[in-house]
C-alpha positions, 0 to 999 in steps of 0.5 A: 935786975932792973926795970924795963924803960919801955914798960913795967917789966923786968929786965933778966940776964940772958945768957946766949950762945950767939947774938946778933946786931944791928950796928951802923952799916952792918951787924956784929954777931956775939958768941956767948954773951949775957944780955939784959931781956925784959921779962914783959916786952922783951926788948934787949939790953946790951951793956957798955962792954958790949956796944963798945966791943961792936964799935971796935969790930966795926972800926976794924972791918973799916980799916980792913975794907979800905986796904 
């Protein structure tokens, strides 16, 4: 746990069947992930894994769009 950037709350760990993004041009969908939601504002919290994970899906699709 850690504190919320954004104001004085807590930031859990949640774990979700699925979540969504906004990533670039389009959104990636994650399927039972743990993220960080502050207890007070609940903004999200996504760690390096996941952000890396959705820039790579995303290159993927590209590559995928452009064949």
């Amino acid at each position: 746990m850690y504190r919320c950037e954004y104001c004085e709350g807590t930031v859990q760990p949640l774990t979700l069947k699925r979540e969504a993004f906004k990533h670039r041009d389009g959104f990636v969908i994650l399927e039972d992930v743990t993220i960080g939601v502050c207890d007070t504002c609940g903004n999200r919290y996504y760690c390096a894994d996941i952000s890396s994970c959705g820039s790579c899906c995303c290159n993927w699709s590209e590559t995928l769009s452009k064949n």
